[in-house]
N, C-alpha and C positions, 0 to 999 in steps of 0.2 A: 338620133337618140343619144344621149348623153352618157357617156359611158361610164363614169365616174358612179352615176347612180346606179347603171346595172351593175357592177359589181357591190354595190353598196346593199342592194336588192337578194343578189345571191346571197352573200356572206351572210347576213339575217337570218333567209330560210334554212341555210344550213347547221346556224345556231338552232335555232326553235327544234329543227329535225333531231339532231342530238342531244338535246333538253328531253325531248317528250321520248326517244328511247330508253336515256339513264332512267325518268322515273319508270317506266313500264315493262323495263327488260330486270328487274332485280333480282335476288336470287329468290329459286324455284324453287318451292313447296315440296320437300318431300313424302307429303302424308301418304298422298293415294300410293305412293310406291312400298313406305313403311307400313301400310295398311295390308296391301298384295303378301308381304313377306310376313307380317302376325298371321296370316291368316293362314296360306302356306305354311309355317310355324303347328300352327294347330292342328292339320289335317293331316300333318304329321306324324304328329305326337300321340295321335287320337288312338287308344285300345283297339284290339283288332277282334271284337268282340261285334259279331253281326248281330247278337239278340235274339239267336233261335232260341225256340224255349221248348220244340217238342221236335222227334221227327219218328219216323216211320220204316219198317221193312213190311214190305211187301212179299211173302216166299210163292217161291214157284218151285216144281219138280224137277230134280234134274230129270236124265230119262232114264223110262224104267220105272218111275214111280210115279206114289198121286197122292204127295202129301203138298198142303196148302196151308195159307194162315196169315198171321201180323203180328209183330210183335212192335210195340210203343213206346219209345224215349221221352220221358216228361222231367224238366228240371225242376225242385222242389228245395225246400228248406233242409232236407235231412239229407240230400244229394240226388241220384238221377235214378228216377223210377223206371225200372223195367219191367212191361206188363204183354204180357202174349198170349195166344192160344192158335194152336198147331194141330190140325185133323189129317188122317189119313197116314197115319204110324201106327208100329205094327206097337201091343202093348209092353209095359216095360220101361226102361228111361233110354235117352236118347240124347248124346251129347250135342249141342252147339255153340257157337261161339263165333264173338266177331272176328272177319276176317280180311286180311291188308286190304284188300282192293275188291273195288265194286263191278268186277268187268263178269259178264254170268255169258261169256261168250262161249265157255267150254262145255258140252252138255252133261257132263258129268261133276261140274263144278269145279273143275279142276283150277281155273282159270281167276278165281278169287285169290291164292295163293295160301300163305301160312296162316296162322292167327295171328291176330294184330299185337304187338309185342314192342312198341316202341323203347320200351326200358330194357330191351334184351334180357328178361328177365327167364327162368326156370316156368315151364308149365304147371297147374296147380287151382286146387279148390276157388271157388269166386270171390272169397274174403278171407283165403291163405294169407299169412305172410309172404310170400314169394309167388307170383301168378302173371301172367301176362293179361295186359288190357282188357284184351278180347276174351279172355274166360268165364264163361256164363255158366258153368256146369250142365245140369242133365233139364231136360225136359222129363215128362212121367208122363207118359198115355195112360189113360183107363183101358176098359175093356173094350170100349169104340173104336181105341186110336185117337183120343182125343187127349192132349195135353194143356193145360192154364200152366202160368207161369209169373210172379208178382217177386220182385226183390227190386231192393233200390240201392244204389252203391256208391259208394262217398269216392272221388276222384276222377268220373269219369264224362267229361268235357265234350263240349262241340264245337270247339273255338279253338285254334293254337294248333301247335306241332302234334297232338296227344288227340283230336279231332277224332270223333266216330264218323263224323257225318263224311259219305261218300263213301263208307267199306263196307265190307260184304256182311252176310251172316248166311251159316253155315249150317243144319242140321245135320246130325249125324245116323247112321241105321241103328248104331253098338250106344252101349252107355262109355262114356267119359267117367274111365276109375280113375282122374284127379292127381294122377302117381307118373304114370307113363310120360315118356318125352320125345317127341315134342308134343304130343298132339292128345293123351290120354286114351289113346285105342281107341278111337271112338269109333273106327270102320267108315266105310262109301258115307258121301254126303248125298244124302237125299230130298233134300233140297236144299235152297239159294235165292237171295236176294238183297237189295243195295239200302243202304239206309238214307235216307232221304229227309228234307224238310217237312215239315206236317205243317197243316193250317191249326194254327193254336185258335182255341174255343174263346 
């Protein structure tokens, strides 16, 4: 074999080899990576606003008693509708209000905790100047024991640090006289239950 050619043979393909690299190795496309990062970017950025638009408590007795009921979180144009109706109180008003934490492990309710207060604010009527979150005033039984209850309240949120959804609510034996601190007197909870998501209509 003529050696002069095999070399001549080699040298060639290793031209063409490095020809067809230089065109097909060039530089690399960043999109799909700059694409990962806007996107990431967005999911980010994105409001932490899950879209509930209703939720629900469910009351249960603590023990010793046999009051029951629901009361309903609806978001609206003029703020967030609160609508309830509570049986098995004695007649008379009866304070409640939301409260820090939805744990209903203690049977006296104890285990909810304070009212929910994240402004650290003074206790106080439901559309006081000065009032905690959680203050929803008195329930009223009739002569049944039966309570309704309808008010709607401008700043009160299911989304963010300021979040009802997941804390308690609280009925109370006594009326809530609106004055007292922390708690407006309101006496033993007699019932308890957590707020939760509701299926929106």
């Amino acid at each position: 074999m003529n050696l002069k050619r095999v070399v001549n043979s080699g040298f060639l393909g290793l031209v063409v080899f490095l020809l067809f690299q230089a065109c097909t190795s060039g530089p690399k496309s960043d999109t799909g990576h700059e694409h990962d990062m806007v996107m990431h970017d967005k999911v980010m950025k994105a409001p932490m606003d899950h879209g509930v638009e209703k939720a629900i408590c469910v009351l249960q007795s603590t023990e010793g008693n046999s009051v029951s009921g629901s009361i309903t979180f609806t978001k609206t144009d003029s703020g967030m509708l609160v609508k309830g109706e509570v049986s098995g109180l004695t007649p008379g008003k009866h304070g409640f209000h939301i409260h820090e934490f939805g744990d209903l492990t203690a049977p006296d309710g104890t285990s909810a905790g304070g009212h929910f207060n994240p402004g650290g604010h003074d206790h106080g009527a439901p559309h006081g100047e000065m009032r905690h979150v959680g203050d929803l005033g008195n329930l009223e039984a009739n002569a049944d024991g039966i309570a309704t209850y309808e008010v709607t309240y401008l700043g009160m949120m299911m989304e963010g640090p300021e979040s009802i959804l997941g804390r308690g609510i609280i009925v109370h034996a006594d009326e809530d006289d609106l004055v007292s601190q922390p708690t407006g007197a309101a006496g033993a909870r007699v019932a308890m239950g957590v707020i939760g998501v509701a299926k929106s209509e």
